[in-house]
N, C-alpha and C positions, 0 to 999 in steps of 0.2 A: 868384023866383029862389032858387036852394036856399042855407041858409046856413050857416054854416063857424065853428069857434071859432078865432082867429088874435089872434097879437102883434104890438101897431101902433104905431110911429111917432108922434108927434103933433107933439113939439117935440123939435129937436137936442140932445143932450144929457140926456135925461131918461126914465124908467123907462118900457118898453112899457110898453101895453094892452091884456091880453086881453081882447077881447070879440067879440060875434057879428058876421061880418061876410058878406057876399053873395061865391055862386061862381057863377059861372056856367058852361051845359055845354058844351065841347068842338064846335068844330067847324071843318069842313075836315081840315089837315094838325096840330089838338090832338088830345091825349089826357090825360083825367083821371088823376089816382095818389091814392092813398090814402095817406097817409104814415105808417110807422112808424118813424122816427127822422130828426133835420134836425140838423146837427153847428153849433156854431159857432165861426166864421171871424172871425179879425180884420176884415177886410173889412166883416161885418156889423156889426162896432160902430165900423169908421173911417167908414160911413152913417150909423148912428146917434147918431153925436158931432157929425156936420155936415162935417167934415174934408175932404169929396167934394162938399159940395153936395146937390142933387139935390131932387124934390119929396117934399112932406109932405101929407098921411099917408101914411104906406108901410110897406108889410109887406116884412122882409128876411126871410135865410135863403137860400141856395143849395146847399148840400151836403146834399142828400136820397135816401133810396129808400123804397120801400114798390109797393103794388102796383095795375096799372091797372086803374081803376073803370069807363072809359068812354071812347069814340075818337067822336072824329068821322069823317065819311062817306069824307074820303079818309087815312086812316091804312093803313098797309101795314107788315108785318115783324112786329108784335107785336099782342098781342090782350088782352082784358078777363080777368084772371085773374096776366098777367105779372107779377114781380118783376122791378123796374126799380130803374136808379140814375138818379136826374135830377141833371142837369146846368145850369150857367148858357149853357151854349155852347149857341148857337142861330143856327143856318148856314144860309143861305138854300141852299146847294148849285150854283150855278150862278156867281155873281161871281167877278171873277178870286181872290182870296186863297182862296175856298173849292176851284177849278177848279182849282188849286196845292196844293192837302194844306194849308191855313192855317184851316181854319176859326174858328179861334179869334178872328179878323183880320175875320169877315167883313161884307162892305160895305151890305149892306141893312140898315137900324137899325129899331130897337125900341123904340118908346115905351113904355113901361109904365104912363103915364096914360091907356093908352085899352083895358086889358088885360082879362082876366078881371072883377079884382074890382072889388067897390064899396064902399061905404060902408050899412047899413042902411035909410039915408033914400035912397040913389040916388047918392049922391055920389061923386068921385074918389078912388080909393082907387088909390097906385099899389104895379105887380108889379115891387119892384126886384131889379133883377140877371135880370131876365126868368124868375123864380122863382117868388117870394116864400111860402119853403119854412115861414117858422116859422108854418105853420099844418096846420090837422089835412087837408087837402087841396091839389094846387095841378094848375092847369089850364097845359100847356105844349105847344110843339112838337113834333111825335115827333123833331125831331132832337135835341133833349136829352137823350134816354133810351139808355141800353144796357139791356136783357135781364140776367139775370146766372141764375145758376144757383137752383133752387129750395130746396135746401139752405141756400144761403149765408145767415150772419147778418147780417140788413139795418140793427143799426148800425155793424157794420164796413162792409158795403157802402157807406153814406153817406160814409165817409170817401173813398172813389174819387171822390167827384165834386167835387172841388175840393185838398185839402190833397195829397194821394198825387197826381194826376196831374199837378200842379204843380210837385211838390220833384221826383217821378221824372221827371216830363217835362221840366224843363231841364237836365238831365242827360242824358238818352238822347235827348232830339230836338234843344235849341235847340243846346247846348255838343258833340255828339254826341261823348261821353267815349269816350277809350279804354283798353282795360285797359292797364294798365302805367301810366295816367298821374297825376299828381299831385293833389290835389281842396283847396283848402279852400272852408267851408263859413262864413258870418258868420249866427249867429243859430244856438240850437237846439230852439228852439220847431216848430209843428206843420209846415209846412213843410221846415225847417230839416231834420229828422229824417230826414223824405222823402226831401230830395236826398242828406244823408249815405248812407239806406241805397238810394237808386237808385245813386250813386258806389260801393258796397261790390258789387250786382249788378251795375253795368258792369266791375267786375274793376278796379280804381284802385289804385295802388300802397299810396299814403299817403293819408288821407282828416283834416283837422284843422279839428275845430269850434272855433269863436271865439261865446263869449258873458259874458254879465254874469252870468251865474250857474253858480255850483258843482253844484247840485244838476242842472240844467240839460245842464252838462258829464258828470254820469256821466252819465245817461240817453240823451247821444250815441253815450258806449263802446255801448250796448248795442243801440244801430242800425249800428256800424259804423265808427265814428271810431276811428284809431289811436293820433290826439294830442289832447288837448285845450287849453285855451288862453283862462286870463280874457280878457274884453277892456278889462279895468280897469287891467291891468297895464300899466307903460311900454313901448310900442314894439310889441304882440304880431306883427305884419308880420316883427320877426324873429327872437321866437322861431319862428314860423311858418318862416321859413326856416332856421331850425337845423334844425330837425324834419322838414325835407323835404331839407335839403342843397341846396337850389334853390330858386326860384319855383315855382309851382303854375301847372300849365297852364291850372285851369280855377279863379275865386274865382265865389261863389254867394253874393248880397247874399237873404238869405231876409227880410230884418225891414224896417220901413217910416220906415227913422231915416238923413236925411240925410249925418250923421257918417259912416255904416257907408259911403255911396256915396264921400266925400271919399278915405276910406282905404283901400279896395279896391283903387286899381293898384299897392297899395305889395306886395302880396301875390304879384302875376303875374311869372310867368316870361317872358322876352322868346317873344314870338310866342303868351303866355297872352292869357285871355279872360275879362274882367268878363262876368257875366252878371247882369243884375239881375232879380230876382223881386219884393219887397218892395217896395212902391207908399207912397211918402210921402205924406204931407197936402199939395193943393192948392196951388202958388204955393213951396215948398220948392225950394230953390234948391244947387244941388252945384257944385261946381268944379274942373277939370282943367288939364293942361299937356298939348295933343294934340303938339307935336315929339315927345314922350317915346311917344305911341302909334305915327306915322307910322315914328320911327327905330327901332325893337324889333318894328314888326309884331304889334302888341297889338290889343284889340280891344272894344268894347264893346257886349254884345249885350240887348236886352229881350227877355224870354220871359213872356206871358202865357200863362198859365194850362198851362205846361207845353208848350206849341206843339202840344197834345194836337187827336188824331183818336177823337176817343172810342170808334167802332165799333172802332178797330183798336186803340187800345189799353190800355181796360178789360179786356178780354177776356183777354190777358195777362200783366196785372198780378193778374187774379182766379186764373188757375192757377198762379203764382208763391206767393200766398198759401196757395191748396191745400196745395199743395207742403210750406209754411213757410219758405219766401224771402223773401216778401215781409212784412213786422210790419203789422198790422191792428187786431187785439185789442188789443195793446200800445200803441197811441196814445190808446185811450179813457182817460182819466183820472176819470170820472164821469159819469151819467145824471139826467136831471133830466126830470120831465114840464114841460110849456108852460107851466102855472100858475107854474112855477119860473124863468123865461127869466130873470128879470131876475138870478137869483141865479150862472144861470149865466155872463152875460155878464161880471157884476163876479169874478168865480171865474177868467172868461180876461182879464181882463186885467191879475192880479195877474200873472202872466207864468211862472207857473209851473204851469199845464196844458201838456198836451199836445193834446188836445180833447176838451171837452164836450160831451157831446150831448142833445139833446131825445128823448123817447121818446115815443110816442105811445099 
């Protein structure tokens, strides 16, 4: 079996391993990619930490592009040469939540201990997040791939597959914003960013990032935020509503801290809308007063991974970028090759990236 240099998993909590591990080739509805850049996501180190569970050895990484090396027999739409963006989202295309524009949702499951890779001796090696991008190769579905333009620089592209379709897509799909209307945003980290500047292109009045960090808070003004707002401070729910002169139609919980979810309806406008993105650790436990949803027609929505259709809406979030609408370039905070993983991972989660990425 052919073999791959990749960063592995061993034990929770503790420094990948690069080393050589087994790929194997493409077949049916796979297709091989070659990878030239794998961004990392909190997600990949809330796995990594154990926080999620999940089996061991396992190689993370989902937010990738680069270009396909090889399709299996029934692959259709793209061909050996594309520049692709892979994706986690992996859609059987037929179940109801896929049959409904959800694919994000959808119901045929995927084990990743029985996946592509292996181990060099033969072993379990699992592809998690249906990816397992931080390697110099990854064998996937063709539903996880969009196409993208030949041009495009493919480590801004890797950003589309996870952090941008995310922040923008619970915005434009889950909360479907309207111009004119109110937005805050909790957290301004790499999603955070997203929804602020998906809130600034759905045309939002007032857009007000809330985070622990100063440095944090400018680099929001410059996705789009019109207020900003320590969340260190006593009470920011109203300086929040000073700044708005109201509740916010729409609160956007971007980070994975229980706290942020207790204090988020203090934010919303009667007939507003919690929308939570940020995925806590395991067994984290939040707490509510729903009279106070039922009588104010409030609402509380989860939006994974942006409630994204990726054919439909990578494609333009990519000419939005063209354009210079949409910030790309501006998210990268630094590049690191594979050898480097571990240095990037401890780099994001000093909480002051925006994303780092792997280059290949």
């Amino acid at each position: 079996m052919p073999q791959i240099k990749a960063a592995v998993c061993h034990d929770f909590g503790k420094p990948l391993v690069v080393e050589t591990v087994e790929l194997r080739a493409p077949i049916g509805s796979e297709l091989e990619v070659t990878l030239a850049a794998c961004a990392v996501c909190h997600s990949d180190i809330s796995y990594a930490t154990g926080a999620w569970g999940g089996a061991l050895p396992a190689v993370y990484g989902h937010e990738a592009a680069g270009h396909i090396t090889a399709v299996g027999e029934d692959v259709q739409g793209v061909k050996i040469g594309d520049p692709v963006v892979v994706t986690l989202i992996r859609s059987c295309g037929t179940c109801a939540p896929c049959s409904s524009g959800k694919p994000t949702i959808c119901d045929t499951p995927y084990d990743g201990d029985y996946g592509p890779l292996r181990t060099v001796e033969g072993g379990m090696l699992h592809q998690a997040m249906a990816t397992g991008g931080f390697a110099e190769k990854v064998v996937v579905d063709h539903s996880q791939v969009v196409r993208i333009p030949e041009n495009m620089d493919l480590a801004a592209a890797s950003l589309l597959a996870c952090g941008v379709i995310t922040g923008v897509g619970a915005v434009v799909n889950a909360a479907q914003l309207r111009a004119g209307q109110d937005v805050v945003v909790i957290g301004a980290g790499g999603v955070g960013l997203n929804s602020i500047q998906g809130a600034r292109i759905a045309g939002a009045r007032r857009i007000v990032a809330i985070d622990m960090s100063d440095e944090k808070l400018k680099i929001a003004k410059d996705f789009g935020a019109t207020d900003t707002i320590l969340a260190t401070q006593k009470s920011p729910w109203r300086v929040a509503r000073e700044a708005l002169g109201r509740g916010a139609d729409a609160v956007f919980i971007t980070v994975g801290a229980a706290g942020a979810y207790n204090d988020a309806p203090r934010y919303i406008a009667k007939g507003g809308k919690v929308v939570m993105v940020g995925m806590p650790p395991s067994g984290a436990m939040s707490q509510y007063e729903p009279g106070n949803f039922a009588a104010t027609g409030q609402s509380l929505i989860g939006s994974k991974m942006g409630d994204a259709v990726i054919k439909r809406d990578i494609p333009w979030m990519i000419d939005l970028y063209a354009q210079g609408r949409l910030k790309l370039n501006e998210l990268i905070s630094e590049k690191y090759s594979l050898d480097e993983i571990n240095e990037a991972i401890e780099a994001t989660k000093t909480g002051t990236a925006k994303r780092n990425v792997i280059v290949f």
